[in-house]
C-alpha positions as CSV (number, residue, x, y, z in Angstrom):
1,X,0.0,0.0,0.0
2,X,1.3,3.5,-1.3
3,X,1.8,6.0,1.5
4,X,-0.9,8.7,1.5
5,X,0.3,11.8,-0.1
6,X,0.8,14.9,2.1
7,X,-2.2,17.0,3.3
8,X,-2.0,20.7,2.6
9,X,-4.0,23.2,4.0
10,X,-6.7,25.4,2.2
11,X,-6.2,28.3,4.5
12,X,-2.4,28.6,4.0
13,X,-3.2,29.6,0.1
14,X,-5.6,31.9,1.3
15,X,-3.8,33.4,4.1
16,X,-1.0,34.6,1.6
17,X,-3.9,36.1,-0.8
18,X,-5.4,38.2,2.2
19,X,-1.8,39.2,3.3
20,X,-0.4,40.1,-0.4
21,X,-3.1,41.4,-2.0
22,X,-3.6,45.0,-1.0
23,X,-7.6,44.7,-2.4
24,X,-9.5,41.6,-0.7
25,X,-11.1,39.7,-3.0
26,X,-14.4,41.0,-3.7
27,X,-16.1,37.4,-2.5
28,X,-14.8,38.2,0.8
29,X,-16.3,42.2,1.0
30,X,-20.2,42.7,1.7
31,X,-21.3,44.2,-1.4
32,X,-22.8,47.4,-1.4
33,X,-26.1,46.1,-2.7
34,X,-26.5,44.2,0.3
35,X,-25.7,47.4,2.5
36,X,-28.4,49.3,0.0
37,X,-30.8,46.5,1.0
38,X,-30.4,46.8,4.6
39,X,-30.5,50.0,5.1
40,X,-33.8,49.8,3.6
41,X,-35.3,46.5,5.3
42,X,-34.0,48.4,8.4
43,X,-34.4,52.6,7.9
44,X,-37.6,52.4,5.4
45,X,-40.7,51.7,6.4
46,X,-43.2,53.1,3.3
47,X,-46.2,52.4,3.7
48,X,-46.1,52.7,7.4
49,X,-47.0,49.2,9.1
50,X,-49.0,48.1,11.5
51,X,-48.1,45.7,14.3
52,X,-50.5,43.4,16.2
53,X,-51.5,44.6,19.5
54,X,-49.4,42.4,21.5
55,X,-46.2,44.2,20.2
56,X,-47.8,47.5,22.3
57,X,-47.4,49.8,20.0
58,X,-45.5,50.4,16.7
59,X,-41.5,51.0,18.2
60,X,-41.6,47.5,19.8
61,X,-43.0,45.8,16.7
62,X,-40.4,47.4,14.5
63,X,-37.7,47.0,16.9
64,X,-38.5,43.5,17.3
65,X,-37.8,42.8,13.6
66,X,-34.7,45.0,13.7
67,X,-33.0,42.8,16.1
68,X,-34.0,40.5,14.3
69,X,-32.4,41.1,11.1
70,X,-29.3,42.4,13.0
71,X,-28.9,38.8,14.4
72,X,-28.0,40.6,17.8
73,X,-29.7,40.5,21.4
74,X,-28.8,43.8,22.1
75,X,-31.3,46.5,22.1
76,X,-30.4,49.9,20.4
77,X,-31.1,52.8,22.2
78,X,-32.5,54.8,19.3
79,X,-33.2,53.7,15.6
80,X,-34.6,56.3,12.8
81,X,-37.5,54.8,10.5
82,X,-38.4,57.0,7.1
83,X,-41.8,56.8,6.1
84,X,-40.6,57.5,2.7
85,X,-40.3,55.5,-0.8
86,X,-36.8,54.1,-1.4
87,X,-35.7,56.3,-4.3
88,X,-36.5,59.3,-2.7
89,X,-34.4,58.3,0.1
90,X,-32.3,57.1,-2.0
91,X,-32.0,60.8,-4.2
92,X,-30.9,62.6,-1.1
93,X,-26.7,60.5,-1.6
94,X,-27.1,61.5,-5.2
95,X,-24.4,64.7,-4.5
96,X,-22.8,64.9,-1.0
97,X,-20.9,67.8,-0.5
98,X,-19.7,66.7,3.3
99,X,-17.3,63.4,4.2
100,X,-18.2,62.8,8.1
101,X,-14.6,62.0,9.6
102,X,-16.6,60.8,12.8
103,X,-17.8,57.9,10.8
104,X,-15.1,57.3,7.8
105,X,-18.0,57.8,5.3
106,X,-19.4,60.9,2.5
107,X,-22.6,62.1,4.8
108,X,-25.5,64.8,3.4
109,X,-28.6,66.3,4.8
110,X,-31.8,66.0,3.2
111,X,-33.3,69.4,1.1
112,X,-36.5,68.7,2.4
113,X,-38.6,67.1,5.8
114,X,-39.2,63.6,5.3
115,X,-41.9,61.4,8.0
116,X,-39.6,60.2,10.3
117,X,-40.0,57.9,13.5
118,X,-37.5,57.6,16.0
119,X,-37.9,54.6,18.2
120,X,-36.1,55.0,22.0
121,X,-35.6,53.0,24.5
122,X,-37.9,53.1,27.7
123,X,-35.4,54.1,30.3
124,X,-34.6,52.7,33.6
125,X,-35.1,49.1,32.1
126,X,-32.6,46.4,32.2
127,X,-30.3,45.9,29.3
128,X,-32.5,42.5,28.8
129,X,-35.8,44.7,28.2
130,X,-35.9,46.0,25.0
131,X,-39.3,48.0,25.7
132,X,-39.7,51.3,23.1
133,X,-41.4,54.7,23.1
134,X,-42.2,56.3,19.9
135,X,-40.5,59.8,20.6
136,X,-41.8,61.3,17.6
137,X,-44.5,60.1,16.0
138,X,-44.6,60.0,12.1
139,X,-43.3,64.0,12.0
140,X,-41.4,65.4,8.9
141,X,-37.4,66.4,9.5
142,X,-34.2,66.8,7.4
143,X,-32.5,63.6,7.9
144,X,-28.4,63.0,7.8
145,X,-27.4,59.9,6.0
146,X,-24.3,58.0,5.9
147,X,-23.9,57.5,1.7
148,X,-21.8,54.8,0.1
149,X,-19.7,57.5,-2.3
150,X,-19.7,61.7,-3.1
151,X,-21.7,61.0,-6.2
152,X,-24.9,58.7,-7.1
153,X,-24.3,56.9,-3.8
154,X,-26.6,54.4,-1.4
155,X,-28.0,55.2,1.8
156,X,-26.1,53.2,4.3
157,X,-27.1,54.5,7.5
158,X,-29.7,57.6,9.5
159,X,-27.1,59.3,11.5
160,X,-29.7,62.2,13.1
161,X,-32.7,64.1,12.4
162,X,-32.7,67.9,12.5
């Protein structure tokens, strides 16, 4: 019987390719289309919903489904929902004139109010609870985005309301 032949190891091919190559290979990056889609499964919300009753009220039914698609048991202390369609949100990273050095990304402001509801956390709960409060309910502000480039750019994030 021959002897077996040597076993090599897949990551040590890999490794090199991740330590060489100055530009990851694009398998291994989220794409941007999935950051477009997330930001709207998680920021848009048009037509508004409605939640059953036993969710108490619209915050902890949209909450809920945001920790859910986060795939974390943490509860955020404040999340921004437009009440917008998509490519309207999406016009407002056509042209950003500001990059945001606080978070690494080109940022902009809205022109004009859009609906927005800003779900926070009941305080004085335990970190466990993730009860909300609809602090503003359905009212129009100029929004701040996070956008993926300067020009013709996706919404990646709601950074504030004004």
């Amino acid at each position: 019987m021959a002897p077996a032949p040597p076993r090599t190891s897949t990551l040590f091919p890999l490794f090199f390719i991740l330590a060489l190559d100055p530009v990851p290979a694009p398998a291994l990056l989220p794409s941007l289309s999935s950051k477009a889609r997330t930001f709207r499964l998680m920021h848009i919300d048009f037509p508004r919903s409605e939640f059953a009753p036993g969710f108490r009220g619209y915050c902890n039914g949209l909450m809920a489904y945001v920790r859910a698609q986060r795939e974390s048991w943490q509860c955020p202390e404040k999340h921004f929902v437009l009440h917008a369609p998509a490519a309207t949100v999406r016009a407002i990273c056509a042209h950003t004139d500001s990059f945001c050095e606080d978070f690494g990304e080109f940022c902009t402001r809205s022109h004009k109010p859009l609906p927005v509801t800003t779900c926070a956390r009941t305080p004085g709960l335990p970190p466990s609870v993730c009860r909300y409060n609809a602090t503003v309910h359905v009212q129009s502000h100029r929004v701040w985005l996070l956008c993926s480039s300067k020009f013709e750019g996706f919404p990646m994030d709601v950074i504030g309301v004004s």
